[in-house]
Backbone bond lengths (Angstrom), bond angles and torsions (degrees), N, CA, C in turn:
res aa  C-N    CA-C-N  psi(-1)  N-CA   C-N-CA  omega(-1)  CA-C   N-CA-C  phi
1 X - - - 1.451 - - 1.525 110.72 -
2 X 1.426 109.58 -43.06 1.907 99.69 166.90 1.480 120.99 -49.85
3 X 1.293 96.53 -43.60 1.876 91.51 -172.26 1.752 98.21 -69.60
4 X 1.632 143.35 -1.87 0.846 112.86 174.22 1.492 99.99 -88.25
5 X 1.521 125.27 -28.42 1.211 109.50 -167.68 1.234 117.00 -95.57
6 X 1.700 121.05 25.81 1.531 126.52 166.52 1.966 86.78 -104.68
7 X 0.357 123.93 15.21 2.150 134.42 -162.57 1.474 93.05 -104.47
8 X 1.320 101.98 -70.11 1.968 127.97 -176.43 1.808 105.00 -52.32
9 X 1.371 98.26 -34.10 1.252 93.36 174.55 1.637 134.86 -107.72
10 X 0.957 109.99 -40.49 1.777 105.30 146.72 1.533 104.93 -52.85
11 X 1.344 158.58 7.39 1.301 136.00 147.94 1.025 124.16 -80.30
12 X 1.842 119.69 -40.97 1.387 154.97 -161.03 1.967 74.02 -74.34
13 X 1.104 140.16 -78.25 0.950 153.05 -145.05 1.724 100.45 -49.85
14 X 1.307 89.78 -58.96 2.134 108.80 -169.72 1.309 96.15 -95.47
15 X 1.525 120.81 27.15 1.471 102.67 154.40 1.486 110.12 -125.84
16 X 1.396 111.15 -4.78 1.296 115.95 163.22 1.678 120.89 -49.59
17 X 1.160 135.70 -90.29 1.364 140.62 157.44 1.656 102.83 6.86
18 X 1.550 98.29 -88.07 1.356 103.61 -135.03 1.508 102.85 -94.55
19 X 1.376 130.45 11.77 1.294 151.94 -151.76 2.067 90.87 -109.03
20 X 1.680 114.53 -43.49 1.409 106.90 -174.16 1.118 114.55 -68.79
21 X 1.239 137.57 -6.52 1.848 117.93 178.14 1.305 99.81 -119.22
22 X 1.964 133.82 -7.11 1.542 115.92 -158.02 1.602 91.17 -111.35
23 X 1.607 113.63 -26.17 1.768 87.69 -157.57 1.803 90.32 -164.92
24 X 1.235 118.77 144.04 1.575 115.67 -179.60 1.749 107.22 -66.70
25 X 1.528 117.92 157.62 1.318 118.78 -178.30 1.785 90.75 -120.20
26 X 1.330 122.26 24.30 1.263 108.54 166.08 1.946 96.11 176.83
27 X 1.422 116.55 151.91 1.264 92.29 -161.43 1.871 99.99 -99.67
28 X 1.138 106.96 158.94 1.817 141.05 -177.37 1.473 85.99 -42.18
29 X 1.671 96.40 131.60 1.390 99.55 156.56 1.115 120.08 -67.60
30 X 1.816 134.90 -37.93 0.875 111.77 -179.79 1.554 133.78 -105.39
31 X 0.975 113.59 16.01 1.218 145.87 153.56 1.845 121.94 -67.45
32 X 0.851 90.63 -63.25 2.117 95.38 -173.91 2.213 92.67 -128.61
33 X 1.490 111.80 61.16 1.712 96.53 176.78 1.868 108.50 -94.80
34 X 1.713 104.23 45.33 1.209 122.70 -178.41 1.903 121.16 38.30
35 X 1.430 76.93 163.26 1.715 96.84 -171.64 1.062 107.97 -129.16
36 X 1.320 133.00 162.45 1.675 153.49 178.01 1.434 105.64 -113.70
37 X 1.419 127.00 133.68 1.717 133.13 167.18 1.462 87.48 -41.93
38 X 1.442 110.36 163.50 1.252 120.73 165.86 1.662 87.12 -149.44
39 X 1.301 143.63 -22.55 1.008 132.57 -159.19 1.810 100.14 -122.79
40 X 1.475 125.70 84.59 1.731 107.60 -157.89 1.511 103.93 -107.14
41 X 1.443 110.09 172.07 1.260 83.52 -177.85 1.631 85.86 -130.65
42 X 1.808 122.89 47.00 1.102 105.31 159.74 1.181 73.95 -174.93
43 X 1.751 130.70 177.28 1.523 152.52 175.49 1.826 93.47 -122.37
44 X 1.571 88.13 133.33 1.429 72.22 163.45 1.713 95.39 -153.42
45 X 1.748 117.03 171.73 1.430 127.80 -158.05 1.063 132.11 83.93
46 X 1.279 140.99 179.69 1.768 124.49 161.04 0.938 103.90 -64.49
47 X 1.264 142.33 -41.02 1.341 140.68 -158.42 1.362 96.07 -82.13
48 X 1.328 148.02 14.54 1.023 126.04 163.50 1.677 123.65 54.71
49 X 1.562 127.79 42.22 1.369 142.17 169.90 1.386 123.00 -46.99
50 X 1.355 131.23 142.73 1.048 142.14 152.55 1.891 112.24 -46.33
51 X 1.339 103.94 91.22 1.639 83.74 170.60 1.756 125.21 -119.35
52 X 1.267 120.84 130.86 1.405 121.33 -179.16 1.262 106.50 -102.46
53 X 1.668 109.66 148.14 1.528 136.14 -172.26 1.996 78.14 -77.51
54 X 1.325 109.53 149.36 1.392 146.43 -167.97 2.031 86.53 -88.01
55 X 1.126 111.41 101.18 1.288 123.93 -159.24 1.872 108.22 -143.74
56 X 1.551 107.07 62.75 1.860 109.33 -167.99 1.856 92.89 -107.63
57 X 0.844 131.79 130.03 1.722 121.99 151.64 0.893 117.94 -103.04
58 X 1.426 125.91 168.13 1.529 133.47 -169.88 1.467 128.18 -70.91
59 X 0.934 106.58 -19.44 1.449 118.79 152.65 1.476 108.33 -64.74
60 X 1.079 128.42 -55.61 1.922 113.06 -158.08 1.703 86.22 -76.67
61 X 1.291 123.76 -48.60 1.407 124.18 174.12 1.541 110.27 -20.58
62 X 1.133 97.94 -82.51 1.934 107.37 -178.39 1.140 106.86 -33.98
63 X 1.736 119.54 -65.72 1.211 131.23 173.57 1.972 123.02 -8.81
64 X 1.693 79.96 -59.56 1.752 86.87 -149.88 1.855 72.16 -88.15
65 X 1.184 173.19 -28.80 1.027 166.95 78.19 1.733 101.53 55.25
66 X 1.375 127.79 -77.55 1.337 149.92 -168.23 1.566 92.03 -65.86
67 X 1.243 118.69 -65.26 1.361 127.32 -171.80 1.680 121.43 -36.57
68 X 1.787 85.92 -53.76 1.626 77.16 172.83 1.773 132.36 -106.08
69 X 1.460 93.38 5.87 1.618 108.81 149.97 1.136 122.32 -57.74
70 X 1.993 116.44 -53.24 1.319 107.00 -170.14 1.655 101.21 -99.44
71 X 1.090 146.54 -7.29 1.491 144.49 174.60 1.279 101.98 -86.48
72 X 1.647 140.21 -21.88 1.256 119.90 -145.95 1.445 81.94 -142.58
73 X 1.416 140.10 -13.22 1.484 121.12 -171.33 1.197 116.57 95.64
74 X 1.079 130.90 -30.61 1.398 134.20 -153.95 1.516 109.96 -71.55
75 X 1.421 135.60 -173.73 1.286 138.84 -173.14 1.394 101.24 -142.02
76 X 1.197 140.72 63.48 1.623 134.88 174.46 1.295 81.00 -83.76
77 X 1.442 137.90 -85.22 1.724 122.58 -150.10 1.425 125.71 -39.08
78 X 1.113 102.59 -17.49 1.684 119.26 -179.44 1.379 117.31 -88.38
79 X 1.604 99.98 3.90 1.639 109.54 -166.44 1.661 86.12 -104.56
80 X 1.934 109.06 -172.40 1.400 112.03 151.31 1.261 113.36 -82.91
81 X 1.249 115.62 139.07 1.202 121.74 172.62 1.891 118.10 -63.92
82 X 1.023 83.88 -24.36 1.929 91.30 -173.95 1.617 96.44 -67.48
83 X 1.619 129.13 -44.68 1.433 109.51 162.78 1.578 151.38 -70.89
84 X 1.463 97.67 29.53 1.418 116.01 174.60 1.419 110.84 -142.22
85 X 1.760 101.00 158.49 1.703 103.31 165.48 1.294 94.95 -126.11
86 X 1.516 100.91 -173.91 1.223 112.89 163.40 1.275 115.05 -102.24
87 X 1.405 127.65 126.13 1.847 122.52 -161.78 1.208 88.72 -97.45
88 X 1.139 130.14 168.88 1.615 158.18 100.82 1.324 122.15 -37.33
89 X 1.677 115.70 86.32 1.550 112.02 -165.60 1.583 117.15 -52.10
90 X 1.918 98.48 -28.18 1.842 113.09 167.49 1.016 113.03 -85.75
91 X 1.330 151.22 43.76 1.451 137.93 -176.04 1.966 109.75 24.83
92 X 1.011 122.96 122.94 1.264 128.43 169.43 1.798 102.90 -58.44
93 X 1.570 121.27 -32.99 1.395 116.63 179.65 1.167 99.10 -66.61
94 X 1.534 130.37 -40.36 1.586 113.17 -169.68 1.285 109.19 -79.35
95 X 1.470 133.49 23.75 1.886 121.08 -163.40 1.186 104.64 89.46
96 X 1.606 140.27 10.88 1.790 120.03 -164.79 1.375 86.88 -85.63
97 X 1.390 117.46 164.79 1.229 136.36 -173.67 1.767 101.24 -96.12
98 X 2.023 106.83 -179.41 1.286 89.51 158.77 1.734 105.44 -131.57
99 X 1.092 104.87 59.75 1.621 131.77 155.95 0.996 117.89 -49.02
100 X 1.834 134.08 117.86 1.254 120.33 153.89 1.604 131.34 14.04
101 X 1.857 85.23 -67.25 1.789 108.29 -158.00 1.773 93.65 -69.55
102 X 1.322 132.27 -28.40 1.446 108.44 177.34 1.637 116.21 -103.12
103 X 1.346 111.80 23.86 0.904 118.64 174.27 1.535 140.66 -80.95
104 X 1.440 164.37 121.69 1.070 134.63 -176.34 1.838 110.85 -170.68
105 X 1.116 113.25 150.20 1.440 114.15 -169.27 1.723 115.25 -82.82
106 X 1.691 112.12 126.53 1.441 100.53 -148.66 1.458 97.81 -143.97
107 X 1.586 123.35 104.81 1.278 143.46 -174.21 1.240 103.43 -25.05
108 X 1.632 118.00 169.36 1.274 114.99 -176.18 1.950 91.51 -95.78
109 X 0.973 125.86 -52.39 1.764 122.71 175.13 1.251 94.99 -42.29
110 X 1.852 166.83 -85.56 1.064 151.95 -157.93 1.547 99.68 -50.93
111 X 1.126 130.64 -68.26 1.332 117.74 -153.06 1.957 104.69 -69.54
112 X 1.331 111.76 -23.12 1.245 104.68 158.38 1.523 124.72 -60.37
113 X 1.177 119.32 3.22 1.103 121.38 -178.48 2.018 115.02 -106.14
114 X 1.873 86.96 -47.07 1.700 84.18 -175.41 1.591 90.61 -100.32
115 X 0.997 154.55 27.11 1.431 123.80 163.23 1.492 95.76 -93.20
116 X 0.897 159.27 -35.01 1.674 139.60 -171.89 1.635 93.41 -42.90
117 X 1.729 100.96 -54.26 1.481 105.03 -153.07 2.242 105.45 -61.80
118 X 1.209 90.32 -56.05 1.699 86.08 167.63 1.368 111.89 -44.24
119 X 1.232 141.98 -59.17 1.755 130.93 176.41 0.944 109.45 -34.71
120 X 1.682 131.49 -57.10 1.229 119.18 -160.38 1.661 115.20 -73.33
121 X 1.530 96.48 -42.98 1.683 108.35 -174.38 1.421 106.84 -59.33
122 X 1.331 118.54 -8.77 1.256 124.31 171.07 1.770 121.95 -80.28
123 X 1.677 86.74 -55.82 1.624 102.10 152.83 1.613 103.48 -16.80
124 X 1.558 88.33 -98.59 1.851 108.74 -171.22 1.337 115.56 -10.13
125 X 1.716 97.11 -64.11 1.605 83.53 179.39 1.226 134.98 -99.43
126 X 1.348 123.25 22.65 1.436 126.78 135.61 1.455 135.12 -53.53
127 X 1.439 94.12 -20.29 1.350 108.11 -166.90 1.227 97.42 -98.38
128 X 1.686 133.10 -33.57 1.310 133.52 169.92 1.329 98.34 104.99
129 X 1.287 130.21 36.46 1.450 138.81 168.80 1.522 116.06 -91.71
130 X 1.597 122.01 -50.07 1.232 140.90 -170.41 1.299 104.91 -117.97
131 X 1.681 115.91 126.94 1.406 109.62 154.63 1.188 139.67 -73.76
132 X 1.225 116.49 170.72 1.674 109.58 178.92 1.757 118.92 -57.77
133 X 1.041 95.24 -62.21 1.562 97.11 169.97 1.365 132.88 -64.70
134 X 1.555 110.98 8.03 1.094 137.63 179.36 1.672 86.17 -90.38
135 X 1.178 108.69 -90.18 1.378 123.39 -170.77 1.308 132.64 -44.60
136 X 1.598 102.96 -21.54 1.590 108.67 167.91 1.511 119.56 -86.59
137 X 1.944 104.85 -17.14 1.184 101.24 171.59 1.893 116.53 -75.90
138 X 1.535 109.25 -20.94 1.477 123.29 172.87 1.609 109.35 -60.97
139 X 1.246 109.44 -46.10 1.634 111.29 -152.65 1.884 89.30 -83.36
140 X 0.995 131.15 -34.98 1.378 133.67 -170.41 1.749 107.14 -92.46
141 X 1.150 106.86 -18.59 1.524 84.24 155.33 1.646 130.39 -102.11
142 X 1.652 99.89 -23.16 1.763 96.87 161.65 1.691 102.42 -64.57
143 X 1.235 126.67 -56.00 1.920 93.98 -173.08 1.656 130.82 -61.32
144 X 1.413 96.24 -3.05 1.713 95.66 171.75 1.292 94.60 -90.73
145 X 1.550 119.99 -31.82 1.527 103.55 -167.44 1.629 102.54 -114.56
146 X 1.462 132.25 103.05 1.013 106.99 -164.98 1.640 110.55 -91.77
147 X 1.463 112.78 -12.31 1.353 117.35 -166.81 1.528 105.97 -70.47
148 X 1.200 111.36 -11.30 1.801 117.73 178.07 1.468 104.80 -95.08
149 X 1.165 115.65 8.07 1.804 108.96 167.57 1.402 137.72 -52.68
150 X 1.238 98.16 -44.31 1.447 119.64 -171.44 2.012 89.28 -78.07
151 X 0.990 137.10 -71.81 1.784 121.89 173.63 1.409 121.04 -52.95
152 X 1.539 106.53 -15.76 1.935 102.19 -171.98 2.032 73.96 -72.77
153 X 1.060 112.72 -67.61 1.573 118.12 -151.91 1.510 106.13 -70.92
154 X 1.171 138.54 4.12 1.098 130.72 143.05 1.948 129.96 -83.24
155 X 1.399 89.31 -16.59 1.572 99.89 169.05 1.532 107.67 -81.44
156 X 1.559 134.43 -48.87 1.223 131.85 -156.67 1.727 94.99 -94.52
157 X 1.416 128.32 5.42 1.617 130.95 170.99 1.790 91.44 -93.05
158 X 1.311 128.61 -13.96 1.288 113.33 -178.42 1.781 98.40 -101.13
159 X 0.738 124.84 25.20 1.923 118.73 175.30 1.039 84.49 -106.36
């Protein structure tokens, strides 16, 4: 687990630089300030969650792609496309919807960084340790902040 969080941080590090003019390292508040399923087609956890089937087409793809090229400056189209997805700023495991608003285009070095942490926070609350609104407030502040990854995910591996 150290070598991931000396990993988390030499990326966080070399994605600073060259990350401000080509591609966002966390998505726009006002652009992607996330969404919740409202429409699920199952509950899942004790808590009984809103959950939606993973439902993006290529159209909204491009979309949120264009969006934050031409609103934000950035250069993802100019990138390969094979090194990005489109995230779920809410994790679809925690209830995030696939709304515009939680939508957003997200390097492959960032998401190497927060998807460990979404599995687990997902973990948690399967397990009935962490709530949802617990966890969406966790997962949305490590992707704005990614250099706090490596301690957010060593705190929520101890629940």
């Amino acid at each position: 687990m150290k070598n991931l969080f000396v990993l988390c941080a030499i990326l966080v590090v070399s994605l600073s630089s060259f990350a401000q003019d080509n591609y966002p390292v966390g998505p726009d508040q006002n652009l992607t300030p996330g969404a919740l399923c409202n429409r699920p087609t199952e509950h899942r956890y004790p808590e009984q969650i809103n959950y939606c089937e993973r439902n993006v087409d290529t159209q909204t793809k491009k979309g949120r792609f264009a969006a934050y090229d031409q609103q934000l400056g950035f250069h993802t189209r100019q990138m390969n496309r094979q090194d990005f997805k489109i995230d779920h700023y809410i994790p679809l495991c925690m209830g995030g919807s696939n709304d515009i608003k939680n939508l957003w285009p997200q390097y492959k070095e960032v998401y190497e960084i927060t998807d460990p942490l979404e599995g687990l926070l997902c973990e948690k609350m399967a397990q009935g340790k962490l709530l949802q609104k617990d966890a969406i407030q966790i997962i949305m502040r490590a992707k704005n902040n990614l250099s706090e990854v490596p301690a957010i995910f060593a705190r929520v591996q101890d629940l």
